[in-house]
C-alpha positions in Angstrom: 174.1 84.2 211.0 175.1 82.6 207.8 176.3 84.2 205.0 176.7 82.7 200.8 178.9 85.4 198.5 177.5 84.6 194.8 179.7 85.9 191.8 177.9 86.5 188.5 180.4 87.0 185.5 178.7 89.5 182.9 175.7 88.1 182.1 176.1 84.5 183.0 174.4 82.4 186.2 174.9 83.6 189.7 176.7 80.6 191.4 177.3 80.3 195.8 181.1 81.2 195.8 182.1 81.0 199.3 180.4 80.9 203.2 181.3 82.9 206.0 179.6 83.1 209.7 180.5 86.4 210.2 179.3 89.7 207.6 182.6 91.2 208.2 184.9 88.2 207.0 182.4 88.1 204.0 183.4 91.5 203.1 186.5 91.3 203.4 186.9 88.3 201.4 185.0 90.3 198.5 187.3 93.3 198.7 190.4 91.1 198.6 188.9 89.4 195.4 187.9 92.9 193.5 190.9 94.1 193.9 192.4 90.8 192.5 190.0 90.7 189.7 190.8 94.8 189.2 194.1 94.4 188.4 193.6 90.6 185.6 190.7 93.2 184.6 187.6 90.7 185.1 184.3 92.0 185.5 182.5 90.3 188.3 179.7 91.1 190.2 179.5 90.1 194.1 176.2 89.7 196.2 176.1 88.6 199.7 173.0 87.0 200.9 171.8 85.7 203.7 169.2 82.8 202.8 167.4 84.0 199.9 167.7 87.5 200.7 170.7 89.9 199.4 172.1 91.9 202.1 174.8 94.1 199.9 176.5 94.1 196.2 179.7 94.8 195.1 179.8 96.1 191.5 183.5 96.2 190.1 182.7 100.2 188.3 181.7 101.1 191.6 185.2 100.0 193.4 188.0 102.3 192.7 191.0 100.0 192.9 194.9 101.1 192.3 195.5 100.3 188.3 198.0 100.6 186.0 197.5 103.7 184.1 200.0 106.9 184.6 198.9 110.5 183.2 201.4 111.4 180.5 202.9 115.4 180.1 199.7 116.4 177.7 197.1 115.2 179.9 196.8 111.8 178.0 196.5 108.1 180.2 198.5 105.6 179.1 197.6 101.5 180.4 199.9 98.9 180.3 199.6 97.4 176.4 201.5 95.0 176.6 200.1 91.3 176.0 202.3 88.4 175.6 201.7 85.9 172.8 202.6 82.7 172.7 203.4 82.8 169.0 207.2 84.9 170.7 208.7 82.7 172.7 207.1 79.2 171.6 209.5 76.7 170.7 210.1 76.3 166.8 210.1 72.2 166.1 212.5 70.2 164.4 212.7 70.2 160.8 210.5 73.5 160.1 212.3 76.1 157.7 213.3 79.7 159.1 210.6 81.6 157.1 207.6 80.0 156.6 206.5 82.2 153.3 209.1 82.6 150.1 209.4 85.8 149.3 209.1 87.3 145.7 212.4 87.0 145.2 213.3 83.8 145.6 210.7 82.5 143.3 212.3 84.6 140.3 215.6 83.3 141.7 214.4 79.6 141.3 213.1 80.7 138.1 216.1 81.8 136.7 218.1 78.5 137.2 
């Protein structure tokens, strides 16, 4: 047999992903990429068809991956947060002043001269 796996992102077009000969490669293949989608947190839906027809659908709620959260003391889940801008570690370029705003201060400082 021949087997397409589509993806569909949200609500956008369903495109042909991959091809496999055999059902069992196909899934597989589609566990291997929930679980990689699980953990960037992307919301993808799967299908695996054979010719027109879909044979099986893999729904990302459905799939209980390992994720980052941890249950604190009181019963509360905490995620990782943490999102790196690049605003913290961009290079500053030449010629640009420290601050980029006066303060109040300095205004009644240049004032005062």
């Amino acid at each position: 047999m021949f087997y397409q796996i589509k993806k569909q992102y949200g609500r956008g077009v369903e495109t042909i992903f991959a091809k496999f000969n055999d059902l069992s490669d196909a899934k597989l293949f589609i566990e291997s990429k929930l679980a990689a989608d699980a953990a960037l947190n992307i919301k993808v839906i799967y299908r695996i068809c054979e010719g027109i027809d879909v044979i099986e659908e893999f729904h990302p709620e459905k799939n209980n991956f390992a994720s980052s959260s941890s249950s604190g003391s009181q019963g509360q889940t905490s995620t990782a947060n943490f999102r790196p801008t690049p605003f913290n570690v961009a290079p500053r370029p030449t010629g640009t002043p420290q601050k980029w705003i006066k303060d109040d201060d300095e205004k009644d400082d240049e004032t005062k001269k």
